[in-house]
C-alpha positions, 0 to 999 in steps of 0.5 A: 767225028771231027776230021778238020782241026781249026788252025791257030790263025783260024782260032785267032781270026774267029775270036777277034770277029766276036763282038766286045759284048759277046767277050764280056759275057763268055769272061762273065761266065767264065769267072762265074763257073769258077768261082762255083766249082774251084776248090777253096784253096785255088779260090784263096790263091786266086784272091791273093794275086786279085789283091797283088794286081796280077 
């Protein structure tokens, strides 16, 4: 059981001592889950805003 909750300073310093790389690649995975899982239509909207520049 978890007692002691991160803080958002906490969370923020933690994320920014991660290397670049490590960064990509968990991006890398991200993008790679939700192109496997999301339904078509979320699929399809994501292209549309890809496609727009957003």
């Amino acid at each position: 059981m978890i007692f002691k909750w991160e803080s958002e300073k906490e969370r923020l310093l933690k994320h920014m001592k991660m290397s670049p790389k490590s960064k990509l690649e968990w991006l890398r995975q991200i993008n790679e889950f939700n192109a496997k899982y999301l339904p078509k239509r979320s699929k399809l909207a994501r292209q549309k805003l890809k496609e727009k520049g957003y």
